[in-house]
C-alpha positions in Angstrom: 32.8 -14.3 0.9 32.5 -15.7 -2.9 29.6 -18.5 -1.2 27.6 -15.2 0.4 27.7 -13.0 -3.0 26.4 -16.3 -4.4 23.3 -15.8 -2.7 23.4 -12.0 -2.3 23.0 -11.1 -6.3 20.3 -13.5 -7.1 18.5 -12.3 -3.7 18.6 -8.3 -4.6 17.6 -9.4 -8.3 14.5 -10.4 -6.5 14.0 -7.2 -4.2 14.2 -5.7 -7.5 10.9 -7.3 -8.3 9.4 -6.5 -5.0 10.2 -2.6 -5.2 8.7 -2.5 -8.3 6.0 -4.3 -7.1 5.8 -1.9 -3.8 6.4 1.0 -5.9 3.4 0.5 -8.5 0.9 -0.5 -5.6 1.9 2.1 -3.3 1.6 4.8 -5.9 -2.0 2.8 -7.5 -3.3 2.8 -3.7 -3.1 6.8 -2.9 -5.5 7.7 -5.4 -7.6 4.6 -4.4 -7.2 5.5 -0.6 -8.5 9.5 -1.1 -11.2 8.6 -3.2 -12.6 6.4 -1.1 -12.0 7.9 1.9 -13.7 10.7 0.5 -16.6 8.9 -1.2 -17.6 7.3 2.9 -17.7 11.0 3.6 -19.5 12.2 0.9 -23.4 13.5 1.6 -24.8 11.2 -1.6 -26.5 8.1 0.0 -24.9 5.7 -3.2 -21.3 7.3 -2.9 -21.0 6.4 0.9 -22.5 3.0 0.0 -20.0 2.4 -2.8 -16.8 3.4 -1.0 -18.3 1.2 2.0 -18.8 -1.9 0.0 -15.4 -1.5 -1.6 -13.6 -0.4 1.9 -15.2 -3.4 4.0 -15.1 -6.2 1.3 -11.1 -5.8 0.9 -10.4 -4.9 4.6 -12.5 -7.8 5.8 -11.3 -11.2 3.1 -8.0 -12.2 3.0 -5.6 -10.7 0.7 -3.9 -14.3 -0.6 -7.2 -15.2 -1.6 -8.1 -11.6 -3.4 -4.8 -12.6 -4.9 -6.1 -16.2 -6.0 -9.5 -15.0 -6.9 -7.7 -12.2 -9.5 -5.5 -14.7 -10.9 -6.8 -18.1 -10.9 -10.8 -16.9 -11.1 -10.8 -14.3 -13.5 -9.5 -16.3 -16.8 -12.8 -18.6 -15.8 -14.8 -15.7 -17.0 -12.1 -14.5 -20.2 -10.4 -11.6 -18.2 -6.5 -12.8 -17.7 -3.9 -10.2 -16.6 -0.6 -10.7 -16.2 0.9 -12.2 -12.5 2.6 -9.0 -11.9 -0.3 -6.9 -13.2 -2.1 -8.7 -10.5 -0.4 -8.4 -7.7 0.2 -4.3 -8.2 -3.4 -4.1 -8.6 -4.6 -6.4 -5.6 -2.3 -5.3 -3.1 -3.4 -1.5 -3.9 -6.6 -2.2 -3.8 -6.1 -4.4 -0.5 -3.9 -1.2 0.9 -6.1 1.4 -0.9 -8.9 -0.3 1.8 -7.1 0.8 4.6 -5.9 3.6 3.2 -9.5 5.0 2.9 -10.2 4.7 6.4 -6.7 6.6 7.6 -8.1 9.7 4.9 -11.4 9.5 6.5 -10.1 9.6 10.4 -7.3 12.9 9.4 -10.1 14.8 8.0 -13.1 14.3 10.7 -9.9 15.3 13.0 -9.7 18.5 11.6 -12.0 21.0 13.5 -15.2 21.7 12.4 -15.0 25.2 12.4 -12.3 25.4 9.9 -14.7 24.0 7.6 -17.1 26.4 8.4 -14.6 29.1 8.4 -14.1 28.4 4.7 -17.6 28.4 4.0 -18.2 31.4 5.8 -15.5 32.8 3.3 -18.0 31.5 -0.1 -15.3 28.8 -0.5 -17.1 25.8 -2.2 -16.8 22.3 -0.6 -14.6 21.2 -2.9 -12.3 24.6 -2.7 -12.6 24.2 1.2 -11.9 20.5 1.4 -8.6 21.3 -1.3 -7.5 24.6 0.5 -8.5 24.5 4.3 -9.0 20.6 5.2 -6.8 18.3 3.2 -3.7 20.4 3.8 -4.4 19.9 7.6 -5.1 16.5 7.2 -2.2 15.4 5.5 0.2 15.7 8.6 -2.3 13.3 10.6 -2.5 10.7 7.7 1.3 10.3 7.2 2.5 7.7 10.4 -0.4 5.6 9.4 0.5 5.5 6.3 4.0 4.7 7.2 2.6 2.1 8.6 0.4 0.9 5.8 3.5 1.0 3.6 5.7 -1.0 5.7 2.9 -3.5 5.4 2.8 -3.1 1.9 6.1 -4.2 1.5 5.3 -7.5 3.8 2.2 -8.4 1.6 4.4 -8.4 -1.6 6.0 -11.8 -0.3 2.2 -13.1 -0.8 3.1 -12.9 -4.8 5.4 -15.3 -4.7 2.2 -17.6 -4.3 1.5 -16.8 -8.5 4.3 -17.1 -9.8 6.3 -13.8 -9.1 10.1 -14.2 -9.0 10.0 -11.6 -6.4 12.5 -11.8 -3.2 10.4 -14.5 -1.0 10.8 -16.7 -4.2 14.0 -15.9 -5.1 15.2 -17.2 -1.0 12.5 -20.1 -1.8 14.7 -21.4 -4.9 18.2 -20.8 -3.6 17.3 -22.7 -0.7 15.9 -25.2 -2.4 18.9 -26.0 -4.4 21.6 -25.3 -1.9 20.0 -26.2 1.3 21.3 -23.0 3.6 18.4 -22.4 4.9 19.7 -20.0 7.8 22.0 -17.8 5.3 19.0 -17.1 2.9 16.7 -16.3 5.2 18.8 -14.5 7.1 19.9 -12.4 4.3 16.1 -12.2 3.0 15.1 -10.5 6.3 17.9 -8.1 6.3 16.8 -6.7 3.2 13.3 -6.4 4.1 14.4 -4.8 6.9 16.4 -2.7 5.4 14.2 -1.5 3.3 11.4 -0.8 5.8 13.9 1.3 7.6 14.1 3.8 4.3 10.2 3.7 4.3 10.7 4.8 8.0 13.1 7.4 7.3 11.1 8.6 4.1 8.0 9.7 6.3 9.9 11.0 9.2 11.4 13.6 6.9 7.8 13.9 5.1 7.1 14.3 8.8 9.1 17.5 9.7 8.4 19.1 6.2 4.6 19.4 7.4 5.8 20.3 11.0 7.8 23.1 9.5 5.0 24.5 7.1 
């Protein structure tokens, strides 16, 4: 029991890191998501082609190498941030991508004439899209974005890669010095699992709430 603890404490020392991690690029990335999601359905020619650029460039390279790029690239030109700094800001970004395109899909899912409806009523676009559309988009938007969250939480073993003591470095260490292999990683998927099944549970109730209303 005594050899297990061992490895549990300095394990959920490292999930620590990797919530906070999750936590700061999962709240960075709805903002990011909306606005661009918005911005590819917006009517100015330079908006759409901004959120486009943005949307394809970090859905379509690989997010280790955005990581590499932000942290190893960057001081070349004077800008350096700090590793954790980094890796909140590339995995939003990187999830804010995908993110965009599950906005975009919920509100072109919502029925024309709703939008319509509101204009009919001398809403403005921006009253209708707040009052009428988003609130009938949300419900659509929230299993993918379950699911974009779970994946979230994968990605943030990539940090480990710059220097992050996060949980996938943490396992890394211990198993370096004590050679249990199985145990560690074992105990390493447990807790990603574990934690993926309060994301899980987290929407589900988010679901209902919307069902309700």
């Amino acid at each position: 029991m005594e050899d297990i603890q061992s490895l549990v404490v300095p394990l959920l020392e490292g999930l620590e890191v990797t919530l906070r991690i999750m936590a700061g690029a999962a709240l960075l990335s709805i903002p990011v998501a909306v606005l661009a999601g918005l911005g590819r359905l917006s009517p100015h020619v330079w908006v759409r082609g901004i959120a486009t650029a943005y949307v394809e460039l970090f859905r379509g390279t690989s997010a280790l190498v955005q990581l590499f790029w932000f942290y190893y690239v960057l001081p070349m030109f004077g800008l350096k941030l700090p590793a954790i700094l980094v890796g909140i800001v590339v995995l939003a970004a990187n999830s804010g991508a995908y993110g965009a395109e599950v906005v975009r899909g919920a509100i072109q899912a919502v029925a024309k004439g709703q939008r319509e409806a509101a204009l009919a009523l001398n809403m403005t676009p921006a009253l209708a899209m707040r009052r009428v559309i988003l609130p009938q988009a949300i419900p659509a938007m929230l299993p993918p974005a379950g699911n974009l969250l779970i994946e979230l939480l994968k990605n943030t073993a990539l940090v480990s890669l710059i220097t992050i003591t996060d949980l996938t470095f943490r396992g890394q260490l211990l198993r370096s010095e004590t050679l249990r292999t199985t145990e560690i990683f074992g105990l390493m998927l447990l807790l990603y699992f574990a934690v993926a099944l309060v994301i899980t549970g987290g929407i589900r109730l988010l679901e209902r709430r919307f069902r309700v209303r």
